[in-house]
C-alpha positions in Angstrom: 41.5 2.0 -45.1 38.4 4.1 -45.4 36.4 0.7 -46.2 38.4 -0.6 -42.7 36.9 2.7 -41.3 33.5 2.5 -42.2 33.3 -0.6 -40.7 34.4 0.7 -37.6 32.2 3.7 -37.3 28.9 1.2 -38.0 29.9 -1.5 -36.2 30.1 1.2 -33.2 26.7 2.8 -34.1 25.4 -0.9 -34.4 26.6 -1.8 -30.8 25.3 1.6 -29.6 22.2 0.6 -30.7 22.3 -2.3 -29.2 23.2 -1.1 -26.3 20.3 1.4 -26.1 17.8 -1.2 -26.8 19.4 -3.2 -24.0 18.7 -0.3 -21.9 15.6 0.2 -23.1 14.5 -3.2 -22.8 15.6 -3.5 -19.1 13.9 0.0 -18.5 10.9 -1.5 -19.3 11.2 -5.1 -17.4 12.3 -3.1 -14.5 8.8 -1.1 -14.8 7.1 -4.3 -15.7 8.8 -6.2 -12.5 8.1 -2.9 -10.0 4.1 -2.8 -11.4 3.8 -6.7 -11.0 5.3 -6.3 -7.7 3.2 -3.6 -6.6 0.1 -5.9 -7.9 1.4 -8.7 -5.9 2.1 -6.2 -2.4 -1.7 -5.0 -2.8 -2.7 -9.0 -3.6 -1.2 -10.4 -0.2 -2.6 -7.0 1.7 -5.7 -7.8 0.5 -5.5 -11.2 1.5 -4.1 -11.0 5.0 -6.6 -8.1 5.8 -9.0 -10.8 4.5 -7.9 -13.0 7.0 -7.5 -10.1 9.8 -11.4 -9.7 9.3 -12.0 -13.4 9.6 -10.7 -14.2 12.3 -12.0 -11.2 14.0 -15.0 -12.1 13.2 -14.6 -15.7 14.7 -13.3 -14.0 18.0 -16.0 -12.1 18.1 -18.4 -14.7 17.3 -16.8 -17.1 20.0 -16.9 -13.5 22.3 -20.4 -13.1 21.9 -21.5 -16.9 22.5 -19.5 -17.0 25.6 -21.1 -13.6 26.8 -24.2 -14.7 26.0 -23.2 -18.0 27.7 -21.9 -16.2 30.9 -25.2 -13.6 30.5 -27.7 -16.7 30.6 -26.3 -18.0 33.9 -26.3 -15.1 35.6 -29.9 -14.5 34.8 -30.3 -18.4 36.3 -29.0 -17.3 39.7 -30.9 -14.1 39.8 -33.6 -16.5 39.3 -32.7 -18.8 42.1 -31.6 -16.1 44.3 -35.2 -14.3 43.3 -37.0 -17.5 44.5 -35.2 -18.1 47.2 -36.0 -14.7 48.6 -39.5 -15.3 47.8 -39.9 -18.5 49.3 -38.0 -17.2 52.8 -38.0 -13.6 53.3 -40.7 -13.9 55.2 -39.2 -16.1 57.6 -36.2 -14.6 57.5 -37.9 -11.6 58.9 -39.5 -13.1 61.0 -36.7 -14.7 62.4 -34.5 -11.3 62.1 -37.3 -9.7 64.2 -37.2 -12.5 67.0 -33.4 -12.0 67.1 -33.5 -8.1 67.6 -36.8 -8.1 69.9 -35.5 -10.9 72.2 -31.7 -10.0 72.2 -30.4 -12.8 70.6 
C-alpha cells in the first residue's frame, strides 16, 4: 500500500511539473508571440508611413509642376497684356482724349 502510495504522490509531483513547465512554456510563447507582434505593428507603421511620405511627395511633385505650369502662363499673358499696352496705349489715349474733348 505504501509502494501504491508512493506512486501516487510522484506521479502527482511529476504531473505538477509538468504542468508548471506547460505554464512556463506558454508564458514564454505568449511573450515571444506579443514581442514578434509588436515587431510586426512597428514593421507595417514603418512601411505605411513610408508610403504616406511617398506619395506626398508625388502630390507634391505633381502640385509644384502644375503650379509652375499655371505660374508660366500667367507670366505669358502678362506678357501679351504688357505688349499690347505698349503697342496701343498711345492710341488708346489718344482716342480716350478725343472722346472726352469732343463729347463722344
Amino acid at each position: 500500500m505504501e509502494n501504491a502510495l508512493n506512486m501516487i504522490v510522484e506521479a502527482d509531483r511529476a504531473a505538477r511539473e509538468r504542468v508548471e513547465q506547460a505554464r512556463e512554456r506558454r508564458e514564454a510563447l505568449t511573450k515571444a508571440l506579443a514581442e514578434q507582434k509588436k515587431e510586426i505593428d512597428e514593421a507595417h507603421t514603418a512601411e505605411a508611413k513610408a508610403e504616406i511620405d511617398r506619395a506626398r511627395e508625388a502630390k507634391q511633385k505633381k502640385l509644384d509642376a502644375q503650379s509652375e505650369t499655371i505660374r508660366r502662363q500667367e507670366e505669358q499673358r502678362l506678357k501679351r497684356l504688357d505688349e499690347r499696352y505698349q503697342a496701343s496705349h498711345e492710341a488708346w489715349e489718344d482716342e480716350i482724349f478725343r472722346a472726352v474733348t469732343q463729347g463722344k
